[in-house]
MOPAC internal coordinates of N, CA, C and O (Angstrom, degrees):
PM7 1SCF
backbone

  N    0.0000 0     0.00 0     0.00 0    0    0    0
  C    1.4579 1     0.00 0     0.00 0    1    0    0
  C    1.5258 1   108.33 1     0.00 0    2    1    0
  O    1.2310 1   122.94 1   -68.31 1    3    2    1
  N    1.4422 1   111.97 1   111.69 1    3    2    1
  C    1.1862 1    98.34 1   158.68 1    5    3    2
  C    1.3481 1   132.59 1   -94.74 1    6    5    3
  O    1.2310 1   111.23 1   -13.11 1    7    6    5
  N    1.7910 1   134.11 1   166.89 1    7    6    5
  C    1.1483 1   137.85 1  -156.08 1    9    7    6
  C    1.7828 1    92.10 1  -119.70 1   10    9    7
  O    1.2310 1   122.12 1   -47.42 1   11   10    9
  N    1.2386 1   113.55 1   132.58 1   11   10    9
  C    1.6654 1   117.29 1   174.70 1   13   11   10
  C    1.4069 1   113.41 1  -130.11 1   14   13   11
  O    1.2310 1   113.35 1   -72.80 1   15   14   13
  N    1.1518 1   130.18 1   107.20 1   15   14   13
  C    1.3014 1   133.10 1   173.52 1   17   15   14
  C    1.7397 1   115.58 1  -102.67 1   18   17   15
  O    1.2310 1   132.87 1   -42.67 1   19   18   17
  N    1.3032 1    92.74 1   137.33 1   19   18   17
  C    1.7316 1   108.66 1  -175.31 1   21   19   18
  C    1.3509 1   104.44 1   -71.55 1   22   21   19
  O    1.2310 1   104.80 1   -30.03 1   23   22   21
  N    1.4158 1   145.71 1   149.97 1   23   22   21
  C    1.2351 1   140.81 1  -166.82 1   25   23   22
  C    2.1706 1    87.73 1  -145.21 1   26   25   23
  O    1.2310 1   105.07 1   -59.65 1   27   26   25
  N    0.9509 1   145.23 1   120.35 1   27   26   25
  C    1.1760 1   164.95 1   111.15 1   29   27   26
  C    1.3755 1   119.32 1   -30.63 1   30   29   27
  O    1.2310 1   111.69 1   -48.09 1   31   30   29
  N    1.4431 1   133.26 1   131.91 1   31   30   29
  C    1.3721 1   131.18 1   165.30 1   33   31   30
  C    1.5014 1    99.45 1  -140.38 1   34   33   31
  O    1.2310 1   124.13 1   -51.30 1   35   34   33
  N    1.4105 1   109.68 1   128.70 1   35   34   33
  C    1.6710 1   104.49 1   157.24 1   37   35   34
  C    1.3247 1   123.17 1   -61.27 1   38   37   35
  O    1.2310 1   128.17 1   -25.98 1   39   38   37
  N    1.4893 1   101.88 1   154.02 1   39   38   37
  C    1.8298 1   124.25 1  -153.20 1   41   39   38
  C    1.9127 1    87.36 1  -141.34 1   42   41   39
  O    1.2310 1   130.98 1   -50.35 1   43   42   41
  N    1.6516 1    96.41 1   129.65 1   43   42   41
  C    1.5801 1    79.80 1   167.61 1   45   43   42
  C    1.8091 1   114.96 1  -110.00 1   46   45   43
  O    1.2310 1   119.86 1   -39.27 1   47   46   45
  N    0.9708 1   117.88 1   140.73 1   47   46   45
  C    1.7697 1   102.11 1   176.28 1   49   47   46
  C    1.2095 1   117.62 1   -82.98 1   50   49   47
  O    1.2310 1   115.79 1   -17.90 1   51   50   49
  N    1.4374 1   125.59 1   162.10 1   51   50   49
  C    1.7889 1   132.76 1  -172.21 1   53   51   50
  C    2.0458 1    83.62 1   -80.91 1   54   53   51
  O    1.2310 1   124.62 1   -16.40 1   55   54   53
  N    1.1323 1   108.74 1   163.60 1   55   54   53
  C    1.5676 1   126.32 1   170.20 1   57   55   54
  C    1.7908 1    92.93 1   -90.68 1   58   57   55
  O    1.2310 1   126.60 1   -42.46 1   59   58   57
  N    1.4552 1   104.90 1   137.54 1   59   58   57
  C    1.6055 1   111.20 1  -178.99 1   61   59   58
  C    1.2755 1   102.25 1  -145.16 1   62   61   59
  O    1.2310 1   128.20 1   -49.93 1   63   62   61
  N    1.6333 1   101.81 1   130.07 1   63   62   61
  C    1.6842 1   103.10 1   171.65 1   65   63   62
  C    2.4915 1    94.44 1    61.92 1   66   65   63
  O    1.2310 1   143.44 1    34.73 1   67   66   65
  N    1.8738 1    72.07 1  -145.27 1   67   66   65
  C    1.4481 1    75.91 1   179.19 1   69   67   66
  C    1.7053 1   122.00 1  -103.85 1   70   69   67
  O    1.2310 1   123.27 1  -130.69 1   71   70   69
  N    1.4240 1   111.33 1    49.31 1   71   70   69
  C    1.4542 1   135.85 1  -155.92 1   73   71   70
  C    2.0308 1    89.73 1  -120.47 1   74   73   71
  O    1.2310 1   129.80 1   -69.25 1   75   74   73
  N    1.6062 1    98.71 1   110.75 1   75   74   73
  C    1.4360 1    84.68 1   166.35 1   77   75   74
  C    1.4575 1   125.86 1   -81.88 1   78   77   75
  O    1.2310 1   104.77 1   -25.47 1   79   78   77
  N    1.5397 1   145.76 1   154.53 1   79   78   77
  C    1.0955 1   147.77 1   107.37 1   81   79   78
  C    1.8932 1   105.47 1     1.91 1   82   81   79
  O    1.2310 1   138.92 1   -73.57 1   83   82   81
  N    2.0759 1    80.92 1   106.43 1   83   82   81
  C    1.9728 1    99.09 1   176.74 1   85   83   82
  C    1.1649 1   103.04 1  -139.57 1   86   85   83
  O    1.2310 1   121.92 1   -34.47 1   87   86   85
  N    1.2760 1   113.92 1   145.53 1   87   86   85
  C    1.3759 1    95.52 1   154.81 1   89   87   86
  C    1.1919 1   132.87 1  -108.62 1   90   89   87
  O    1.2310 1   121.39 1    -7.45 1   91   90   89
  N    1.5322 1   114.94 1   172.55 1   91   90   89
  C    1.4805 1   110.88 1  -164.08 1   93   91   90
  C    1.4065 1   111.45 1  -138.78 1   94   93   91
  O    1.2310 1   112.70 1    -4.55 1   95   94   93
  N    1.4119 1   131.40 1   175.45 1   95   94   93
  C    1.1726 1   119.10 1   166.02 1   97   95   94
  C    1.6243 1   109.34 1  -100.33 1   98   97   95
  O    1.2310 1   122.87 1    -3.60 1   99   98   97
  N    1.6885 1   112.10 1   176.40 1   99   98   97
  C    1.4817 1   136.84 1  -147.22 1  101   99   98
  C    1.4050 1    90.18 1  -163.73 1  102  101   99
  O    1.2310 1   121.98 1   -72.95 1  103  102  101
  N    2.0481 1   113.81 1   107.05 1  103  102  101
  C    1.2512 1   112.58 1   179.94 1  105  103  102
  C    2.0714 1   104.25 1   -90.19 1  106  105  103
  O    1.2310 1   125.90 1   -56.00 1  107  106  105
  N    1.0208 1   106.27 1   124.00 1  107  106  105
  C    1.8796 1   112.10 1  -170.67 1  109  107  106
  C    1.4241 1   100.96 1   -90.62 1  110  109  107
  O    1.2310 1   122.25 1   -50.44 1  111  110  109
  N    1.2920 1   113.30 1   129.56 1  111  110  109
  C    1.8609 1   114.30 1   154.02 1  113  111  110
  C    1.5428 1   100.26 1  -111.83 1  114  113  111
  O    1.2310 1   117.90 1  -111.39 1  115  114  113
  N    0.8011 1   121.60 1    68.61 1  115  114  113
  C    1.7798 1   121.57 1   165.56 1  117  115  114
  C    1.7253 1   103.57 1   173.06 1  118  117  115
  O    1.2310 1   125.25 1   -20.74 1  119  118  117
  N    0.8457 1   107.52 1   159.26 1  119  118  117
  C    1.5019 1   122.09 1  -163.28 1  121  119  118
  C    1.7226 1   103.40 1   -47.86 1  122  121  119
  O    1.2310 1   125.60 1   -38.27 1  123  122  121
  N    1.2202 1   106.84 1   141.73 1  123  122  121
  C    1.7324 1   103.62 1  -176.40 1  125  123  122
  C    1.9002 1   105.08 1   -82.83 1  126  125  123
  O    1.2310 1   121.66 1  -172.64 1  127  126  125
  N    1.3758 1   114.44 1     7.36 1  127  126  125
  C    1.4049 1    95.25 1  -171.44 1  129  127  126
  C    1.8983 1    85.62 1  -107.93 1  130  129  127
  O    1.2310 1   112.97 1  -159.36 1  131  130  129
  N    1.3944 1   130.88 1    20.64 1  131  130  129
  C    1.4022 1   130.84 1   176.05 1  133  131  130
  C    1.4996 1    87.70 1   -95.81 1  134  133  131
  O    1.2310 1   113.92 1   128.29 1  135  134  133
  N    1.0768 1   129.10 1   -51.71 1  135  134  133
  C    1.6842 1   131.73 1  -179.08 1  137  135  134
  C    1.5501 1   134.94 1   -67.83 1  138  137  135
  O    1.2310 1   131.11 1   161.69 1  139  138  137
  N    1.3388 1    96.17 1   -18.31 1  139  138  137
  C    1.4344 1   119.11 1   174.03 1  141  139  138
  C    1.5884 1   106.93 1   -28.14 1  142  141  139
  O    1.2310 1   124.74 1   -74.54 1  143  142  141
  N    1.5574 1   108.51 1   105.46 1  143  142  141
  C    1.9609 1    86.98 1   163.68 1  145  143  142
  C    1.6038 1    99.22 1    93.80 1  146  145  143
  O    1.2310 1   106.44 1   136.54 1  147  146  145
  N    1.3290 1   142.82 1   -43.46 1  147  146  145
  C    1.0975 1   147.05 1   164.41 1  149  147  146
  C    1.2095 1   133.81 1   -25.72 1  150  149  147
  O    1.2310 1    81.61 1   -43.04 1  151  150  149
  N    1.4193 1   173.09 1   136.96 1  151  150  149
  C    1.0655 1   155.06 1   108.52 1  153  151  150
  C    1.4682 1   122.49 1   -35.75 1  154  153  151
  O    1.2310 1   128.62 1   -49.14 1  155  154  153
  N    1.5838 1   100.99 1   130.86 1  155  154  153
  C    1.3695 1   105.87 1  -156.87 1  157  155  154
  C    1.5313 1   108.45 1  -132.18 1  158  157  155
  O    1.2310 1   113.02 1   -18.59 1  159  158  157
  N    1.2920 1   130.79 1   161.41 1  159  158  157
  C    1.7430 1   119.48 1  -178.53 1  161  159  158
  C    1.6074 1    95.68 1   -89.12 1  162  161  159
  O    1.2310 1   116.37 1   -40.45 1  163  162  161
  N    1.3313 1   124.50 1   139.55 1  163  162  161
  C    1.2264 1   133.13 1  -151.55 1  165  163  162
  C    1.6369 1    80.91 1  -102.87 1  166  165  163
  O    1.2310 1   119.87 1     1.21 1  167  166  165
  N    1.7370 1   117.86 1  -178.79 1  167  166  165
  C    1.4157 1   129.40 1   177.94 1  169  167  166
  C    1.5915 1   112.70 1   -78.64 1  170  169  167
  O    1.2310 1   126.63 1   176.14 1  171  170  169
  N    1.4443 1   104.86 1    -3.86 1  171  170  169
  C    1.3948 1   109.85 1  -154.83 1  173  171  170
  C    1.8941 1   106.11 1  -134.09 1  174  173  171
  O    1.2310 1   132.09 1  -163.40 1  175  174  173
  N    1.7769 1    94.27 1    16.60 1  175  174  173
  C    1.1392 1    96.90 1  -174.14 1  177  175  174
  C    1.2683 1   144.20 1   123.91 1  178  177  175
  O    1.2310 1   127.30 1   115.56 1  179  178  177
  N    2.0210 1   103.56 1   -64.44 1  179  178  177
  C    1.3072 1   133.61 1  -178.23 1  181  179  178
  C    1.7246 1   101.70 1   -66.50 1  182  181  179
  O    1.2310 1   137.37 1   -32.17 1  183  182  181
  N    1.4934 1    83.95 1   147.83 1  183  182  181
  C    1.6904 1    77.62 1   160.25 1  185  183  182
  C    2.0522 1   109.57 1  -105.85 1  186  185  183
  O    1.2310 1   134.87 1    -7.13 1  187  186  185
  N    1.2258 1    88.83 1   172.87 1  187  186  185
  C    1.6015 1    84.46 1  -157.42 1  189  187  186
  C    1.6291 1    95.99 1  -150.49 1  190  189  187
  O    1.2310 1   118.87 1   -29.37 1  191  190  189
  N    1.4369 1   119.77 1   150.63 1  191  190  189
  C    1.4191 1   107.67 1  -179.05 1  193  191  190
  C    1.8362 1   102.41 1  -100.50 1  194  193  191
  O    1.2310 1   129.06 1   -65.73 1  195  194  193
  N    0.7826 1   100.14 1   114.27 1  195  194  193
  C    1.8706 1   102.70 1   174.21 1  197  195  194
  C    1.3672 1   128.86 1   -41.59 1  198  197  195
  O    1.2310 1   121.32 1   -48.98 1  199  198  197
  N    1.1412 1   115.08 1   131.02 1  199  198  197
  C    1.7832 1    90.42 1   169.87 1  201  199  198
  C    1.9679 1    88.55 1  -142.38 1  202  201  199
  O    1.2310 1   135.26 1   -43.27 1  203  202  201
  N    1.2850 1    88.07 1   136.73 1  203  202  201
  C    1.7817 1   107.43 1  -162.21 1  205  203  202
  C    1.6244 1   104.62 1   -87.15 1  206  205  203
  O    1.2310 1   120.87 1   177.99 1  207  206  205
  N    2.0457 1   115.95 1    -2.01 1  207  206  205
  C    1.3338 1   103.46 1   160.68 1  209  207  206
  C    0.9396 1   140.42 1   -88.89 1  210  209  207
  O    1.2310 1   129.61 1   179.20 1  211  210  209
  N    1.7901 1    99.07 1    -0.80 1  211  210  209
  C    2.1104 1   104.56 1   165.87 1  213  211  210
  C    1.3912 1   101.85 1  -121.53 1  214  213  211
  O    1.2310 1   137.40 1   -34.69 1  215  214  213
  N    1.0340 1    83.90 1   145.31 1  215  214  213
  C    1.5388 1   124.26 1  -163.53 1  217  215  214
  C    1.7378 1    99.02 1   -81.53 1  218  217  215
  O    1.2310 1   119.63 1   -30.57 1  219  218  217
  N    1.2846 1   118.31 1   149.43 1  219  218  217
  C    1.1521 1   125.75 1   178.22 1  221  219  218
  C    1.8091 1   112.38 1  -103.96 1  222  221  219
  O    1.2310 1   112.38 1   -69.80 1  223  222  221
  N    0.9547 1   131.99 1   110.20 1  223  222  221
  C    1.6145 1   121.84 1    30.86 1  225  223  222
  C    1.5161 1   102.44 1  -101.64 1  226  225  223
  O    1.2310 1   119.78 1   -45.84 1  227  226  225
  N    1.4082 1   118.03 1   134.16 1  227  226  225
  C    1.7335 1   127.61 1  -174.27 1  229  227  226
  C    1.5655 1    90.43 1   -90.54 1  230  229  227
  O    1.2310 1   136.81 1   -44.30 1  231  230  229
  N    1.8875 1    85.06 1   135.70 1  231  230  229
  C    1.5659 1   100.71 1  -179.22 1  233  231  230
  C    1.1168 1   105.31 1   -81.44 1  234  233  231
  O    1.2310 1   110.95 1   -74.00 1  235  234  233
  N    1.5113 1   134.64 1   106.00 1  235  234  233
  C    1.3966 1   151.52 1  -151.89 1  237  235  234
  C    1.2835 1   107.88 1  -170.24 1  238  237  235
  O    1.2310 1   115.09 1   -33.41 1  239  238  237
  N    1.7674 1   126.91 1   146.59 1  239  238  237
  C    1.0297 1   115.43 1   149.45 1  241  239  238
  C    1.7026 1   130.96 1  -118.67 1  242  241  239
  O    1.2310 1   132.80 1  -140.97 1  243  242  241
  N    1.6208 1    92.87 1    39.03 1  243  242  241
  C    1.1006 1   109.61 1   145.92 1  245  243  242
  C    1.2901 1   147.59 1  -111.26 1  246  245  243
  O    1.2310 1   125.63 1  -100.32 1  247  246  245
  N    1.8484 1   106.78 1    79.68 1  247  246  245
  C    1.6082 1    86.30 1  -140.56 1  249  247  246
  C    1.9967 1    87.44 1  -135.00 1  250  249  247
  O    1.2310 1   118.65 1   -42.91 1  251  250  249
  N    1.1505 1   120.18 1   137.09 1  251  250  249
  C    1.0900 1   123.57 1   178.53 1  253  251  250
  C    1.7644 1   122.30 1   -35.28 1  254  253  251
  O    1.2310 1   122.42 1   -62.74 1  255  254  253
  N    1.3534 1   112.97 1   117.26 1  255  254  253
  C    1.7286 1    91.10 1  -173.03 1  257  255  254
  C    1.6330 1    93.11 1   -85.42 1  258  257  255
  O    1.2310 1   106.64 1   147.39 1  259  258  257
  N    0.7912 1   142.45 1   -32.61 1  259  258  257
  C    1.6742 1   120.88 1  -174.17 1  261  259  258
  C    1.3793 1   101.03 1   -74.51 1  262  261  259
  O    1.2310 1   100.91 1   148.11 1  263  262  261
  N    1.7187 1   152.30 1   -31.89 1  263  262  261
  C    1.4418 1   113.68 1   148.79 1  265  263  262
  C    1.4936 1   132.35 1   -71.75 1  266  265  263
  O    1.2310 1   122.91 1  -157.26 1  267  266  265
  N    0.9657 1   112.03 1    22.74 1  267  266  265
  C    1.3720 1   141.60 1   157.44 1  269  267  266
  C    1.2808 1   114.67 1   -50.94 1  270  269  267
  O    1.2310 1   129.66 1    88.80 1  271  270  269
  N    1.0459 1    98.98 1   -91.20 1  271  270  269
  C    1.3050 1   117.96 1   177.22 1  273  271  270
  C    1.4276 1   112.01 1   -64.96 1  274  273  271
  O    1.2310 1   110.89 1   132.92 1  275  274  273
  N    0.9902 1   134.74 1   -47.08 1  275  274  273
  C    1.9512 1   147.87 1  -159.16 1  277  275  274
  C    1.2787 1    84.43 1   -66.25 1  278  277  275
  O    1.2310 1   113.85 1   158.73 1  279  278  277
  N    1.3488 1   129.24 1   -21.27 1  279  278  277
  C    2.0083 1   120.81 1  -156.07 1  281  279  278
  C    1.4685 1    90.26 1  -103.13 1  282  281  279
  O    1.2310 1   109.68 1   140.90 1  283  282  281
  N    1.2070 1   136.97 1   -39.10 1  283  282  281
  C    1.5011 1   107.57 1  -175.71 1  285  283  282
  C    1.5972 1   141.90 1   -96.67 1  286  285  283
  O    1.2310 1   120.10 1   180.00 1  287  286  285

C-alpha cells in the first residue's frame, strides 16, 4: 500500500489590467526547491510564480478563493 500526500505551495500572481495580485496555491509532485521561483499552473488555473517560503494556506487576505477551496 502506498501512502500519497498532496503537498501545496503558495504562488504569487503579477496584478493585470484591473485583476489584483493573489495568491494562490500550486499542487507539486517533485521537490519544491526544483520549483522555487518558477511559474507554475495554479489549482484555479492562473499561472503564478511560486515562492516555497510561504506556506500554503498564506496568512493573507489576499488570497485566491477558488484555490481556496480546490486545496482542501
Amino acid at each position: 500500500m502506498m501512502l500519497q500526500t498532496t503537498l501545496f505551495v503558495a504562488a504569487r500572481s503579477r496584478a493585470h489590467g484591473p485583476t489584483a495580485a493573489l495568491w494562490h496555491a500550486v499542487e507539486v509532485h517533485r521537490p519544491p526547491a526544483e520549483v522555487d521561483g518558477a511559474c507554475e499552473l495554479t489549482l484555479c488555473g492562473s499561472l503564478a510564480r511560486v515562492s516555497t517560503e510561504d506556506s500554503w494556506p498564506v496568512a493573507a487576505r489576499d488570497v485566491c478563493p477558488a484555490c481556496a477551496v480546490l486545496s482542501r
